[in-house]
C-alpha positions in Angstrom: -14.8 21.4 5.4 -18.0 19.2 4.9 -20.6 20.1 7.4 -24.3 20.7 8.0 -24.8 23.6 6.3 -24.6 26.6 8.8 -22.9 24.4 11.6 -19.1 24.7 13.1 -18.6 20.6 13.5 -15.8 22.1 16.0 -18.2 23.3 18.1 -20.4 20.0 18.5 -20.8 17.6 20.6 -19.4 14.3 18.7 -19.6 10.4 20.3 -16.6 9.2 17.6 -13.6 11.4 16.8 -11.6 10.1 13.6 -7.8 11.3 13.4 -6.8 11.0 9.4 -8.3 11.3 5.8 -7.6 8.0 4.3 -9.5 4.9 3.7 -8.6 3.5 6.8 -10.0 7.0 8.8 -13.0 7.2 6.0 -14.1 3.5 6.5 -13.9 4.1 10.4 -15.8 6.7 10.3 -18.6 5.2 7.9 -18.4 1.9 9.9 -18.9 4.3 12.9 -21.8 6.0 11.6 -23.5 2.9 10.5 -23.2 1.6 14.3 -25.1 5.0 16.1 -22.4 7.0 16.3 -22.1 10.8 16.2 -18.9 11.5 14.0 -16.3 13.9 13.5 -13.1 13.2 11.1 -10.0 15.4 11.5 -7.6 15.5 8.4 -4.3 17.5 9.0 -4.2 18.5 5.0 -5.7 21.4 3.2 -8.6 19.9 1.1 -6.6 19.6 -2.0 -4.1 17.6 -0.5 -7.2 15.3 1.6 -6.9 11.7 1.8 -3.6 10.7 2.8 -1.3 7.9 1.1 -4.7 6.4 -0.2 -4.5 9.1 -3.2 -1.6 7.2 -4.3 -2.7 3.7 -4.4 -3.2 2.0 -7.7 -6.1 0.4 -6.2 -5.0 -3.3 -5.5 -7.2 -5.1 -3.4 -6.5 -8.0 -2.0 -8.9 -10.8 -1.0 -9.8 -14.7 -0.6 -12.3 -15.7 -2.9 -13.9 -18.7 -4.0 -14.4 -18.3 -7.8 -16.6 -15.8 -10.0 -19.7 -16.1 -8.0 -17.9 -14.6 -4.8 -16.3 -11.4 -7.8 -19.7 -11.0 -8.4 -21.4 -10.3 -4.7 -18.4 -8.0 -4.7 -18.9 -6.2 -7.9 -21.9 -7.2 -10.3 -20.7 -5.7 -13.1 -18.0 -8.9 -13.5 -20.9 -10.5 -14.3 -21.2 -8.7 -17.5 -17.3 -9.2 -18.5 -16.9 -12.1 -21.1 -16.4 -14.4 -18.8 -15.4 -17.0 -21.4 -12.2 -15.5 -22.1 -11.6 -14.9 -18.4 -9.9 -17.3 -16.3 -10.2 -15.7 -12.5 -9.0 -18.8 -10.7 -9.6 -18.7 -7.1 -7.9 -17.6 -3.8 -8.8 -18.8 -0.9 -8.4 -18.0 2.8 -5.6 -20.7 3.3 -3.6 -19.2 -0.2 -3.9 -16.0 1.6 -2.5 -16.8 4.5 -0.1 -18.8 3.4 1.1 -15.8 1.2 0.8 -13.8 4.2 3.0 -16.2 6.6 5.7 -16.5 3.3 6.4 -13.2 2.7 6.7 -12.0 6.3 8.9 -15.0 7.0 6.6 -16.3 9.6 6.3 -12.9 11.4 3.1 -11.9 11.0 0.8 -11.7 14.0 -1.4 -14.6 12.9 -4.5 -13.5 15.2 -4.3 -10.0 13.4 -3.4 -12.1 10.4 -6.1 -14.7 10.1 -8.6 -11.9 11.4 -7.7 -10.3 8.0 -7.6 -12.8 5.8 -10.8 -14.3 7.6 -13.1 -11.0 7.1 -11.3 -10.1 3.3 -14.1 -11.2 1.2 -17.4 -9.4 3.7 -14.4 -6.3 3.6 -14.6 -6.2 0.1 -18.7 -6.6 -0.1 -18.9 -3.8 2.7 -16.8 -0.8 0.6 -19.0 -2.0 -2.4 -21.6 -1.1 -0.5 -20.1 2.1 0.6 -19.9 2.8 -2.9 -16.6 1.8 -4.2 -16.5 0.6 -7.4 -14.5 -2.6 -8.0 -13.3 -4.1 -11.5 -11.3 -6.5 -13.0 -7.5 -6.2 -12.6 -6.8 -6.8 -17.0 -3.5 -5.4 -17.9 -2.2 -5.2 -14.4 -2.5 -8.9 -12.4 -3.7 -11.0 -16.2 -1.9 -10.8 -19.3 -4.1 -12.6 -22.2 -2.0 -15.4 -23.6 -4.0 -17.3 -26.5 -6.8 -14.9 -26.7 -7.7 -15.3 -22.6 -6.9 -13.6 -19.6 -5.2 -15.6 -16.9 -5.5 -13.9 -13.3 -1.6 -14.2 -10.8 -1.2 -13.6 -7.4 -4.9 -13.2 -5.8 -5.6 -10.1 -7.3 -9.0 -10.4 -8.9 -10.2 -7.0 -8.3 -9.0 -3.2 -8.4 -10.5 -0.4 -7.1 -11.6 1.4 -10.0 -9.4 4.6 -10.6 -7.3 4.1 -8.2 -6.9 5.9 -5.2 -8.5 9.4 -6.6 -11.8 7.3 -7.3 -11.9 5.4 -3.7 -11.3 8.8 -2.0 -13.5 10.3 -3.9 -16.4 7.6 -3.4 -16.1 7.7 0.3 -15.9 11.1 1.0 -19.0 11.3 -1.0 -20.8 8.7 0.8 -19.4 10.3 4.2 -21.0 13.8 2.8 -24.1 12.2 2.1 -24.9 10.5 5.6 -23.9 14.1 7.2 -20.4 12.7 8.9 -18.6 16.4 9.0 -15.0 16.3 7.7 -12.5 19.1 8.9 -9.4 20.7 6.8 -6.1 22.0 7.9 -6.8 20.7 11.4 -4.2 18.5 12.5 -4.4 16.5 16.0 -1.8 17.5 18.6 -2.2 15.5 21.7 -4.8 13.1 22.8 -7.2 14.1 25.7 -6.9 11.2 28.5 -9.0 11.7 31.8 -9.8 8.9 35.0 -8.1 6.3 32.8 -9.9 6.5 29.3 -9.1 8.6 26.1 -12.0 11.2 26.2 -11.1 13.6 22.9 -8.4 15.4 21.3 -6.6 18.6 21.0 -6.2 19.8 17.8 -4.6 23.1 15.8 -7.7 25.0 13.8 -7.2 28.0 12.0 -3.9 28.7 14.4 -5.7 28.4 17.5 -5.9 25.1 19.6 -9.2 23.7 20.6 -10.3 21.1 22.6 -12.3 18.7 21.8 -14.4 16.2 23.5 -15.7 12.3 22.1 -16.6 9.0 23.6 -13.9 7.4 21.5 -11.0 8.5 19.1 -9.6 6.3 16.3 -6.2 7.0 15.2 -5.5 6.6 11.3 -3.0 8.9 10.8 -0.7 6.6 8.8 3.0 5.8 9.9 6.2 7.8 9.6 7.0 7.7 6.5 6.8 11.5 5.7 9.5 11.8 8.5 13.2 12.0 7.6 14.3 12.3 10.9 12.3 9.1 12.1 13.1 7.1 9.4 16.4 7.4 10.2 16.0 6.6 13.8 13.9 3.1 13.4 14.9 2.4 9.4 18.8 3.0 9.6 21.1 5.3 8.1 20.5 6.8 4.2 16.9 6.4 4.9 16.4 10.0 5.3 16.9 10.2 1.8 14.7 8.2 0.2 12.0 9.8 -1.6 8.4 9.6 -0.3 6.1 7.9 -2.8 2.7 9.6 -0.6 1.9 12.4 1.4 3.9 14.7 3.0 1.8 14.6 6.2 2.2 11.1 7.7 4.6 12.9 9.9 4.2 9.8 12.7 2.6 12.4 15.3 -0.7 9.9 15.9 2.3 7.3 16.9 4.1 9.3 19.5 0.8 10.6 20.8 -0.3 7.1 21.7 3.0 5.8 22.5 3.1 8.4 25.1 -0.1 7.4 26.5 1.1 4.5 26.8 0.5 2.4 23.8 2.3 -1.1 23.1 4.7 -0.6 20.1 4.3 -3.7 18.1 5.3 -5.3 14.8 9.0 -4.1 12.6 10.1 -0.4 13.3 13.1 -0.8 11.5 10.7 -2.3 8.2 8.9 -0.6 5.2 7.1 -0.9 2.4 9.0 0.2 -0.3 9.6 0.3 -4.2 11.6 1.5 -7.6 10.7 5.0 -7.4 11.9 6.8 -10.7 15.0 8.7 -9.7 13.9 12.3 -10.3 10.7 12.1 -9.1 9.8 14.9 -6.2 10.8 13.7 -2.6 6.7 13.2 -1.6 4.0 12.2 -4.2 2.6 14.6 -6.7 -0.9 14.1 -6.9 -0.9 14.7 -10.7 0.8 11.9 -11.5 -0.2 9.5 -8.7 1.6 5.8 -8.3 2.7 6.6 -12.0 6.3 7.0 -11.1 6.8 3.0 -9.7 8.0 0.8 -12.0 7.0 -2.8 -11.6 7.6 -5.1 -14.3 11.6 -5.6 -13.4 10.7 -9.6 -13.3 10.3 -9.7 -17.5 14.1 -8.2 -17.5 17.7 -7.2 -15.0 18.2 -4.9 -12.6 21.5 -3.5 -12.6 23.3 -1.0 -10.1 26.6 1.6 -11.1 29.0 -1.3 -10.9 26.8 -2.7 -13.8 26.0 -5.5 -11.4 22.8 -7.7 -10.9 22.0 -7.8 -7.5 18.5 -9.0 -6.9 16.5 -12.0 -8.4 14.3 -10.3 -10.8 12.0 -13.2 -11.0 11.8 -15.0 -7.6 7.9 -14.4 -7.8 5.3 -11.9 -9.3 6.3 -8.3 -8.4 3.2 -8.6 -6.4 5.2 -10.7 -3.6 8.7 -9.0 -4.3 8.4 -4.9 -5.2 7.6 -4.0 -1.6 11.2 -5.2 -0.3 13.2 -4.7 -3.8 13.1 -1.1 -3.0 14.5 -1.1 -0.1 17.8 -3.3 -1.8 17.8 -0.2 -4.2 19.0 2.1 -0.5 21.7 -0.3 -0.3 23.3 0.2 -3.5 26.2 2.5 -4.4 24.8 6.0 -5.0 21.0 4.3 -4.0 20.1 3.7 -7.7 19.8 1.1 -10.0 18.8 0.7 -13.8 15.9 -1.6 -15.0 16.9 -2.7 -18.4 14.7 -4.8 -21.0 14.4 -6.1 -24.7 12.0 -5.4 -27.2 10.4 -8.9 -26.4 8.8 -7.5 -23.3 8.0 -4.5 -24.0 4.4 -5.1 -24.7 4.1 -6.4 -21.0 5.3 -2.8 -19.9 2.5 -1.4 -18.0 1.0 2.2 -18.2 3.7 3.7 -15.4 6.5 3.3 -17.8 4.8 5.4 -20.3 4.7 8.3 -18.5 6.0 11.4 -19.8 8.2 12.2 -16.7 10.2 9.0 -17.1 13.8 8.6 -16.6 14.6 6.5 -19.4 17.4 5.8 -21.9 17.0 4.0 -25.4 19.3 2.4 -27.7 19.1 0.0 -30.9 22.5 -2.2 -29.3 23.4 -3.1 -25.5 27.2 -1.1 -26.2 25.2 2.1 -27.3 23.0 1.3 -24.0 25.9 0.9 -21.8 27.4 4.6 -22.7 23.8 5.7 -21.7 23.1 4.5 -18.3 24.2 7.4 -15.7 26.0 6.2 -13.3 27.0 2.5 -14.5 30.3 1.1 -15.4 29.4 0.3 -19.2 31.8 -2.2 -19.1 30.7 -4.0 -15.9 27.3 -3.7 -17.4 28.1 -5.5 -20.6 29.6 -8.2 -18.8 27.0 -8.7 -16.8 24.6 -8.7 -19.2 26.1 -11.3 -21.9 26.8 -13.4 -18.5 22.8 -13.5 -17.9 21.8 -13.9 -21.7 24.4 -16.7 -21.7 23.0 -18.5 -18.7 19.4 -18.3 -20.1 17.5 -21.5 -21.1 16.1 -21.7 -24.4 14.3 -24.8 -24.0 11.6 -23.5 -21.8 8.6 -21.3 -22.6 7.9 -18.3 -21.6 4.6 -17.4 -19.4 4.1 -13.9 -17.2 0.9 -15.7 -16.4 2.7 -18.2 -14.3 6.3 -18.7 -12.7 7.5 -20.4 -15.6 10.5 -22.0 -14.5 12.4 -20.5 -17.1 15.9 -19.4 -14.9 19.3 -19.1 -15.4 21.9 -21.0 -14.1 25.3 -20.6 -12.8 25.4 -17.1 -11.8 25.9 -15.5 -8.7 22.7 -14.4 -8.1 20.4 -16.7 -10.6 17.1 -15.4 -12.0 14.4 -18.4 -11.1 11.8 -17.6 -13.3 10.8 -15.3 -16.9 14.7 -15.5 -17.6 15.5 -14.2 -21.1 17.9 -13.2 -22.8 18.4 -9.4 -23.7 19.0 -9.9 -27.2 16.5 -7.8 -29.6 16.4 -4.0 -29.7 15.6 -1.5 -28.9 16.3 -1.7 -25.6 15.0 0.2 -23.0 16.3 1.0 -19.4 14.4 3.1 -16.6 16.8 5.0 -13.9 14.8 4.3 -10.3 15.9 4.9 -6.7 13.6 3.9 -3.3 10.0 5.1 -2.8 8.9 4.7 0.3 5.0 3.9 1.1 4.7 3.7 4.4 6.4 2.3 7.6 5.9 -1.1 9.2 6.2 -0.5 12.6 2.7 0.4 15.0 1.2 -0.3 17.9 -0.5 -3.3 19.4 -4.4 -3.6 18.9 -6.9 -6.0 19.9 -9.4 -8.2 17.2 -11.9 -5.1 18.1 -9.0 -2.7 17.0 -8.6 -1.3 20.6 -5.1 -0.3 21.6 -3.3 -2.4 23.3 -1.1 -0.9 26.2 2.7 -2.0 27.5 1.2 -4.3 30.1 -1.3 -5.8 27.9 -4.7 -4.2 28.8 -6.1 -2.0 26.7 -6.1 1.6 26.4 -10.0 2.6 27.3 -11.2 4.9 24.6 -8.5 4.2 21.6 -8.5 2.4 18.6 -6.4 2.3 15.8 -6.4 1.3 12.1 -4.2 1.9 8.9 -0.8 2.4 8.8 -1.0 2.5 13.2 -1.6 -1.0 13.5 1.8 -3.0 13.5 2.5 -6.5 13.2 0.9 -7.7 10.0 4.0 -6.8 8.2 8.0 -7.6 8.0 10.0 -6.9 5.7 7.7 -7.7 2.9 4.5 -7.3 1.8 1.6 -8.4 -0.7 0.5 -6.1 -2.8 -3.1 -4.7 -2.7 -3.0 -5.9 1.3 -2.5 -2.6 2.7 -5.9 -1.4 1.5 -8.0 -4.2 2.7 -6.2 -4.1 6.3 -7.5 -0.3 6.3 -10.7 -0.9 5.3 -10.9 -3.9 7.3 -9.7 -2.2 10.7 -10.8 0.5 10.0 -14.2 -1.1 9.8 -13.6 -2.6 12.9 -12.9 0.2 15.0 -15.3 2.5 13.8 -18.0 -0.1 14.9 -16.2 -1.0 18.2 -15.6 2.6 19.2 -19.2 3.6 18.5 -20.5 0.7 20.1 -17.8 1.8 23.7 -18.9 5.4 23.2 -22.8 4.8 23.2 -22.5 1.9 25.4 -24.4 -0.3 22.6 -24.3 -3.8 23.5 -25.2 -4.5 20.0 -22.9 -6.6 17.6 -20.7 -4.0 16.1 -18.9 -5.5 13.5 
């Protein structure tokens, strides 16, 4: 535990209690701090195991910006990047929604929506000044065609390291302004007295205790860690799916505030998942990290055991399409597919595909392929494949920097852009099932963060951020937008539930 040295921070008296260990629950608990508060987190994992899904992220994250000038207030060291042969673009507030409103197919809340894409950019300033580092996305959202970088799909900026190195900046940052963090104490129940939430109970070295706060923010995460509730709200075959996170977003902080009375809100039945590689563990390993998704399926096929396409690869940048192909994996016989590519595109392979523990078959010709593929009918795969090579264009160019209109035509499920043919080994294939990240499916909060109850008040006391809040999300999901949202409401309801447990009347956020 981090603590004043000498001090039980279960024996003190706190004004904000902070349910979770992830950046949402971290950034709440900072923002909290910053506003007056006296604060307390609670994280249900051992130490080793701290942090929640955020240990898994590759660091996307997402935010409107203007040009350079805006990178820069974000992180100075862009300034010092040769900028010449650099082309960042811009992405602004109206791209971002619009991306938002697109890939949820209208669904998003738009209050919670435009609140996030709105307050992205002073987000992305405030964990830089938490002491986050931020850098440029090269290799992962550019490719450098003609000696230059050309930036896709909003995604500027990465958190440097990944999730390992935003943990560890905020729990250092958290250490340093005192704010105690306790281990291996997971919340039970919530503590709800004359019509407010007043504190927690909680499980510490085997015993319950009680404890009281002004205000508790929940930021927990979802259910994904559940087999039995993904099952329930996600449908059959769901309980099988592998876990790409923690193993402790068990969905307690959702039942506890449901049965408080909490307004469910946003798509139970939705995720956010991916290609997961098939023999990966069923929850993360924090050795390897995100290192087991693999991404880059738009620069080839996808194929499942009939030896069938069943997805357009290249509707849009796997920024905009990964988080819902996974989940067409699930529906596939035996819930696994093949990724298969030519030795044109290797280069454009990013690190994840590198990996040692890879599930990966190699052959010089597509008929010594076919016999290798577990699973697949070689000869439904090699019809498939000279189908697609077949219906590729060859009079236009090829670009990963842009969707290059290059698509097939005629087939039953046409490939609209980076279609081309498999046609120059070796060829590579990657086996893959469904990751899950986490769920869709939350509760109702204000702009403040404050939960929302069934009859539209609020729940006195309660905030929620993360994961918890629901309705930003259907179905799909942009990548690198699950981060800001946590740091963004988490942001906000650590400064809102300071400011209700103090009684500030001070701007909080």
């Amino acid at each position: 535990m981090t603590a004043q040295t000498g001090s039980n921070p279960l024996q003190g008296s706190y004004d904000v209690i902070v349910v979770g260990g992830g950046n949402a629950a971290l950034c709440a608990a900072l923002s909290a701090q910053e506003n007056g508060a006296r604060v307390l987190v609670l994280e249900a994992a051992p130490y080793e195991e701290r942090g929640g899904n955020s240990h898994f992220t590759g660091g996307a994250f997402r935010f409107a910006y203007r040009g350079v000038d805006d990178l820069i207030s974000v992180s100075p060291s862009v300034a010092e990047a040769d900028l010449a042969n650099i082309d960042f673009g811009s992405y602004s507030e109206e791209q971002f929604l619009d991306d938002m409103f697109e890939l949820t197919e209208y669904r998003t809340d738009p209050e919670l929506c435009e609140l996030l894409v709105r307050s992205s950019l002073e987000t992305a300033r405030w964990i830089s000044r938490q002491g986050v580092k931020l850098e440029p996305g090269l290799g992962r959202q550019a490719y450098k065609i003609d000696g230059k970088f050309k930036f896709f799909g909003g995604l500027a900026l990465h958190i440097w390291g990944g999730g390992p190195e935003l943990l560890g900046a905020l729990y250092a940052t958290a250490e340093k302004r005192g704010v105690p963090v306790v281990y291996d104490t997971p919340v039970l129940d919530l503590v709800h007295e004359d019509g407010r939430v007043v504190g927690v109970v909680a499980r510490a070295a085997g015993k319950h205790v009680r404890l009281h706060a002004g205000a508790v923010v929940m930021a927990c995460g979802g259910f994904e860690s559940n087999p039995e509730m993904r099952a329930r709200y996600l449908g059959p075959g769901w309980d099988a799916a592998k876990v790409r996170g923690t193993r402790f977003n068990m969905g307690d902080g959702l039942m506890m505030a449901l049965r408080l009375g909490a307004q469910p809100h946003g798509n139970w039945s939705g995720c956010h998942s991916v290609a997961w590689d098939v023999n990966a563990p069923a929850y993360g390993d924090l050795t390897i990290g995100d290192q087991f998704q693999k991404h880059n399926y738009p620069y080839g096929i996808v194929v499942n055991a009939r030896g069938d396409r069943f997805v357009d690869e290249g509707a849009n940048f796997h920024s905009h399409t990964y988080a819902k192909y996974g989940g067409e994996i699930m529906k596939q016989p035996g819930m696994f597919a093949w990724q298969v590519f030519d030795d044109k595109v290797t280069h454009l392979l990013r690190s994840e595909y590198r990996i040692r523990r890879t599930t990966k078959a190699v052959a010089d010709t597509l008929e010594d392929l076919a016999q290798k593929l577990t699973g697949v009918d070689p000869e439904g795969f090699l019809r498939t494949v000279r189908a697609f090579n077949a219906a590729c264009p060859a009079d236009v160019p090829f670009n990963p920097n842009v969707r290059d209109g290059k698509r097939t035509t005629g087939l039953d499920i046409d490939k609209s852009n980076w279609a081309q043919p498999l046609d120059t080994g070796p060829f590579h294939a990657y086996h893959v099932t469904t990751g899950v990240t986490f769920t869709f499916g939350g509760l109702k909060v204000t702009e403040h963060a404050e939960v929302v109850d069934r009859y539209g008040g609020t729940v006195p006391g309660l905030y929620a951020a993360g994961e918890m809040v629901g309705g930003l999300f259907y179905q799909n999901y942009a990548s690198g937008t699950g981060l800001m949202s946590g740091a963004t409401f988490g942001r906000f309801a650590g400064a809102h539930a300071a400011r209700f447990a103090t009684g500030s009347t001070e701007r909080a956020a």
